[in-house]
N, C-alpha and C positions, 0 to 999 in steps of 0.2 A: 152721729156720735162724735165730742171733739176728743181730741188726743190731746191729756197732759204732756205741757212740755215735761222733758227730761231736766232735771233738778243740776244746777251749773255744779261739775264736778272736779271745779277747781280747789275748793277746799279738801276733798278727798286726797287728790295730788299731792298737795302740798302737803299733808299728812303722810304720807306714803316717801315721797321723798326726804321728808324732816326724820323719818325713822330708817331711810339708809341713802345717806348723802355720798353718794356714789357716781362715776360717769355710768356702770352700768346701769342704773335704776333710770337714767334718761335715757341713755341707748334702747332699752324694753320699751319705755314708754313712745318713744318713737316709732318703734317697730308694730305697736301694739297701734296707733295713728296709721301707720300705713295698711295694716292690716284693715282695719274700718272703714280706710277713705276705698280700698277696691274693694269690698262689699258694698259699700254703697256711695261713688261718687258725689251724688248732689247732697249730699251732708258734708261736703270740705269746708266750708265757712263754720258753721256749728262745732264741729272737731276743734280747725283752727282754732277758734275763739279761747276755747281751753287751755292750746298751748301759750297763746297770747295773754293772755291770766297768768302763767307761771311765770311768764320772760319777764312781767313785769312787776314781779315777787322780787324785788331788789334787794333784799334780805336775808336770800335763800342763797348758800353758796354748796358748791358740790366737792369732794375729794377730788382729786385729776393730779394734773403735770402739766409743769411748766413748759415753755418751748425748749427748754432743754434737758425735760425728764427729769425734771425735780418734784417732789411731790408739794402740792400747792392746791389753794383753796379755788376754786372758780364760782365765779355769778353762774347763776343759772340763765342767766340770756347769752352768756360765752359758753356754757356747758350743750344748751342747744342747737347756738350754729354750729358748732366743731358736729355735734354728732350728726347735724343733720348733712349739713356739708358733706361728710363721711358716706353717709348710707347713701344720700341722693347721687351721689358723684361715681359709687360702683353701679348703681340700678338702674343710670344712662346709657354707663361703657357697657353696658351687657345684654343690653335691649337688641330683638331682631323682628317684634312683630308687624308686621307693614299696616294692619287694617284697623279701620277706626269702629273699636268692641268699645265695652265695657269690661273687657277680656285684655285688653291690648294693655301687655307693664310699661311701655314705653310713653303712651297717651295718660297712663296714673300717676307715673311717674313724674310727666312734662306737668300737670296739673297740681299735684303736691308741689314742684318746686316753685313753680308760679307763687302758690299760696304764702312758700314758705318767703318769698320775694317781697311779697305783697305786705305780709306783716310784720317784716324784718324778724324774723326765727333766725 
């Protein structure tokens, strides 16, 4: 039996974020990536791909602040690193599992930021 690919859910995205041009709606959707990549690691390239599709929506910008708290438009490939940078950066400092799971946040964690290296996020 083959398995339908999963239908590229970047237009979705982009839709969802074009209806609340937010840094929260990236922050979720971020959170909502790391949730899937520790259900199922070997799908991080597939995932990525997604966000790699939005970063490179150059037309998409998000509500945010400025470097000095001003309120300001951002790209969405600046709306990415800052969040991701953000979340990836407490989910290091707080890591204590020593063993190599599919359990271990420290090893998903090392593995998302890798990805996120790899594709410039």
């Amino acid at each position: 039996m083959l398995k339908t690919p999963f239908p590229d859910p970047t237009p979705k995205l982009l839709e969802l974020i074009c209806a609340h041009p937010e840094l929260p709606t990236i922050s979720d959707l971020i959170i909502i990536y790391l949730e899937l990549i520790e259900k199922s690691p070997t799908q991080i390239d597939k995932l990525t791909g997604a966000l790699v599709n939005l970063k490179n929506s150059n037309e998409i910008s998000v509500a945010g602040y400025d470097r000095l708290g001003n309120p300001a438009q951002i790209q969405i490939i600046h709306a990415l690193k800052n969040e991701f940078e953000e979340l990836l950066r407490s989910d290091l400092a707080a890591m204590e599992d020593a063993f190599v799971t599919p359990s271990n946040e420290y090893l998903i964690t090392s593995l998302i930021s890798a990805a996120v290296m790899k594709h410039r996020l």
